[in-house]
C-alpha positions in Angstrom: 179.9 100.1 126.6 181.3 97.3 124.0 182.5 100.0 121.7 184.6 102.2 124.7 186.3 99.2 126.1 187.4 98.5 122.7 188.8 101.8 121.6 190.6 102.3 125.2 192.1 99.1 124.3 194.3 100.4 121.4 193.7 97.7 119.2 190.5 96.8 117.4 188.7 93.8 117.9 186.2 93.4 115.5 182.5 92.5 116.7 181.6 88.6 116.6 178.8 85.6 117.1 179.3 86.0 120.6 178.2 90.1 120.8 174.7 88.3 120.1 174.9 86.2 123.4 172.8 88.7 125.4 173.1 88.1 129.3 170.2 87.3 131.4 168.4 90.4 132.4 166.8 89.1 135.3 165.3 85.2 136.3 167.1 84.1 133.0 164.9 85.8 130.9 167.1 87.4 128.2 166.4 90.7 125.6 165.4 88.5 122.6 162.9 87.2 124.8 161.0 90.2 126.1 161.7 91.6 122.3 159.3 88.5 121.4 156.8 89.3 123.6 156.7 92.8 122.9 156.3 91.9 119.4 153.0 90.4 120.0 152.2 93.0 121.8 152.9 95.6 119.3 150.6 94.2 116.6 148.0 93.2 118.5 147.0 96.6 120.2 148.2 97.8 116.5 145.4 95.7 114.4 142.8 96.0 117.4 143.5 100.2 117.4 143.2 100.3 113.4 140.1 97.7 114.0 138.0 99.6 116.5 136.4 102.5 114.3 136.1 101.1 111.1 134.3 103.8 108.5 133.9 103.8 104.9 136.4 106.2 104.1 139.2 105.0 107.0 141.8 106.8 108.9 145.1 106.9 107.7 145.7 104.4 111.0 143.1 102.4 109.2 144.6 102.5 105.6 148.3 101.4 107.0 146.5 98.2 108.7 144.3 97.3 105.4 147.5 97.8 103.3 149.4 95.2 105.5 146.2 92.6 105.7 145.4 93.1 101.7 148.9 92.6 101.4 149.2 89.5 103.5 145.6 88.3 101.9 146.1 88.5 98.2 149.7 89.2 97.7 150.8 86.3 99.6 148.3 83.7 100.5 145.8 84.1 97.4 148.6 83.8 95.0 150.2 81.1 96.5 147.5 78.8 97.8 144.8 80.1 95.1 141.5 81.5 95.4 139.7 78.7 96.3 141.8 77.3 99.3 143.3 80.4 100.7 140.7 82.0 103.3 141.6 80.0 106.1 145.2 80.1 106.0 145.0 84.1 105.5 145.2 84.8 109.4 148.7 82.6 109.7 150.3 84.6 106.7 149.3 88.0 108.2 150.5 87.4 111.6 153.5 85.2 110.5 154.1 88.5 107.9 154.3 90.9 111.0 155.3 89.0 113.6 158.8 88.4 111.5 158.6 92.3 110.1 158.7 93.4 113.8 161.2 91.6 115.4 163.5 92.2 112.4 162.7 95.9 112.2 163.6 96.0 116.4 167.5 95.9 114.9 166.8 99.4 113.6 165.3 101.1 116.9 167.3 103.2 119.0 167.9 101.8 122.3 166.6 98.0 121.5 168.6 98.0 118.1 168.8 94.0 118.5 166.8 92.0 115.2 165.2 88.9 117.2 165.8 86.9 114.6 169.6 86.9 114.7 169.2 84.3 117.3 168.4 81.0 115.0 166.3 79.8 117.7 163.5 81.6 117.1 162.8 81.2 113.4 163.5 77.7 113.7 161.0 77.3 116.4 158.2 79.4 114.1 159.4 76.8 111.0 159.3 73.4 112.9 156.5 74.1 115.4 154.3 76.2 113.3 154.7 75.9 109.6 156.2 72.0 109.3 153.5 70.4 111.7 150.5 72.7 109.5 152.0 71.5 106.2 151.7 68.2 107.4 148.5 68.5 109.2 146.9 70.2 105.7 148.2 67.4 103.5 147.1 64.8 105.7 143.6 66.0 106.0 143.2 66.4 102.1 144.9 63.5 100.4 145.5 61.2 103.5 148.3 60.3 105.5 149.6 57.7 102.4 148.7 60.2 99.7 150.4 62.9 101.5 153.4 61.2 101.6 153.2 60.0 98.4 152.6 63.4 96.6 155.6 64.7 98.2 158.3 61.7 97.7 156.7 60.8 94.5 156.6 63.5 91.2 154.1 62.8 88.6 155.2 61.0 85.6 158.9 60.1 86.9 160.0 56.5 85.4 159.8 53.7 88.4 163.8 53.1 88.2 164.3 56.9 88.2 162.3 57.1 91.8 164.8 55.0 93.0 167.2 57.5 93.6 164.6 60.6 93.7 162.5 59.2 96.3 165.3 59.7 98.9 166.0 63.0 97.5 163.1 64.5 97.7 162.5 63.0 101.3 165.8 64.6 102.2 164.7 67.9 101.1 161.0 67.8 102.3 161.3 66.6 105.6 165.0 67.8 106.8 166.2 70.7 104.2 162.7 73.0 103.8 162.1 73.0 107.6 165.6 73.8 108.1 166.2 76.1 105.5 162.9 78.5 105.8 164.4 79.0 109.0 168.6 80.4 107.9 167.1 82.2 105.3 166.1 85.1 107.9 168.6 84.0 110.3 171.3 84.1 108.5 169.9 87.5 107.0 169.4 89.3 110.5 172.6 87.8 111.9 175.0 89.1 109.3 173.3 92.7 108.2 173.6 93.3 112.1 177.0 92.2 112.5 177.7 94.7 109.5 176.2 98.0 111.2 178.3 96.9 114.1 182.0 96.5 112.1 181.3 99.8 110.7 179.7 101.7 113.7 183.0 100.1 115.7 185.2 101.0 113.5 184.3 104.6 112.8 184.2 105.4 116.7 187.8 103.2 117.1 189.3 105.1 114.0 188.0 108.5 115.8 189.7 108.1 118.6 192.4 105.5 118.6 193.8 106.3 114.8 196.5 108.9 114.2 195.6 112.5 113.0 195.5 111.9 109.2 193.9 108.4 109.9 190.5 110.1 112.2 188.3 111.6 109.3 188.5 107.9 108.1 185.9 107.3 110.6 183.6 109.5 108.9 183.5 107.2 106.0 183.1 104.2 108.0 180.0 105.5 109.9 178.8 106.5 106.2 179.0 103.3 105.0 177.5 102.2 108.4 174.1 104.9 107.4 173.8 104.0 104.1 173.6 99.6 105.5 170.9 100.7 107.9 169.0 101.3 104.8 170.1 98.2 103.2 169.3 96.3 106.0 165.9 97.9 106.3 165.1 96.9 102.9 166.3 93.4 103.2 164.2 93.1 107.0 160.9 93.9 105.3 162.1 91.4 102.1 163.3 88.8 104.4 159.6 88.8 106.2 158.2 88.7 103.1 160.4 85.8 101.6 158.7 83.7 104.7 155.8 84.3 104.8 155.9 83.6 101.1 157.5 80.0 101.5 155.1 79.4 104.6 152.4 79.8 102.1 154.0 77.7 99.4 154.6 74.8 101.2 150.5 74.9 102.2 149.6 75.0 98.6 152.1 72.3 98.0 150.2 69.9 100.7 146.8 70.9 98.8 147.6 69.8 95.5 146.9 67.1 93.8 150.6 67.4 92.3 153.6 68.8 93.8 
């Protein structure tokens, strides 16, 4: 509708920040809500379908929902935390793995095409309410509330005068930056390979019928260039789910050792 009202303007105006304020659909419950919930929907009847008839030799169902839980498992949460601490943590890093994959992959669906994630509220909520209070909550438990603190703030074998000006540093970037930044990472990724797909799917349909005759086959190239970003931005929504579950793992082996 967005893209019509633009070309019968005459004049383009590209796409912006506020193209991502969705209105209310109905009590004020907006899309990027019910796209959360039918997130959790999705991979819940996904792993409890894949789960029901387990066999030996599994179904290729079966194999797709091992692949994403060895994946999670040893790819992410043995090789960050380490063999010995890892087990417990492994059901987080799954679901925080597919939980971010799906809503990011929503951009690319027909019909929905809106990443959740392009709304900063929501990965910031998953950082601070999820992984910040569990990094905390596993560093506490194993060194202490005073040893906690003091592996984080304090790096082993610093001089005394040097933690002087380190101490707040690393305070700085432990408590306010890693919080903050686990959470613009995907963000920002979601926000600006959407806004992308959207100059160039604008711009190809403006240029088709709002450009001059020579100027119209133009639009060809800009909905190419539009294709070939949906792959891009494929690529990047599956590395970008990756990337936190990988630092949500990270910061739990960093509350569990002895040195940071």
């Amino acid at each position: 509708m967005r893209a019509l009202w633009l070309a019968e303007g005459g004049s383009f105006v590209p796409p912006g920040a506020g193209d991502f304020n969705l209105p209310p659909i109905f009590l004020g419950i907006t899309k990027p809500m019910l796209l959360v919930v039918l997130s959790v929907v999705i991979i819940a009847v996904f792993f409890l379908m894949a789960s029901r008839r387990l066999s030996v030799v599994p179904s290729r169902f079966s194999f797709v929902a091992e692949s994403v839980y060895d994946f999670g498992r040893n790819n992410i949460a043995r090789d960050l935390i380490g063999s010995k601490d890892f087990r417990p943590y492994v059901p987080l890093i799954v679901t925080m793995f597919c939980f971010v994959l799906v809503n990011n992959i929503f951009g690319l669906i027909p019909i929905i095409q809106f990443p959740t994630f392009s709304h900063i509220g929501f990965p910031l909520a998953l950082s601070l309410l999820v992984v910040y209070p569990l990094w905390h909550y596993v560093g506490i438990r194993r060194h202490g509330f005073v040893g906690h603190i003091k592996n984080q703030l304090v790096p082993p074998g610093v001089p005394k005068p040097v933690l002087v000006l380190l101490v707040p540093v690393e305070a700085f970037v432990k408590f306010f930056m890693n919080p903050l930044t686990h959470a613009i990472r995907v963000f920002a990724a979601m926000f600006a390979g959407h806004l992308i797909l959207l100059v160039f799917t604008l711009a190809g349909q403006y240029l088709l019928l709002e450009a001059s005759g020579p100027l119209k086959p133009v639009s060809l190239v800009s909905w190419a260039f539009a294709i070939a970003m949906t792959f891009v931005e494929a690529l990047i929504q599956v590395l970008q789910a990756y990337i936190f579950a990988l630092l949500a793992a990270n910061y739990i082996s960093a509350a569990l050792s002895a040195d940071h």
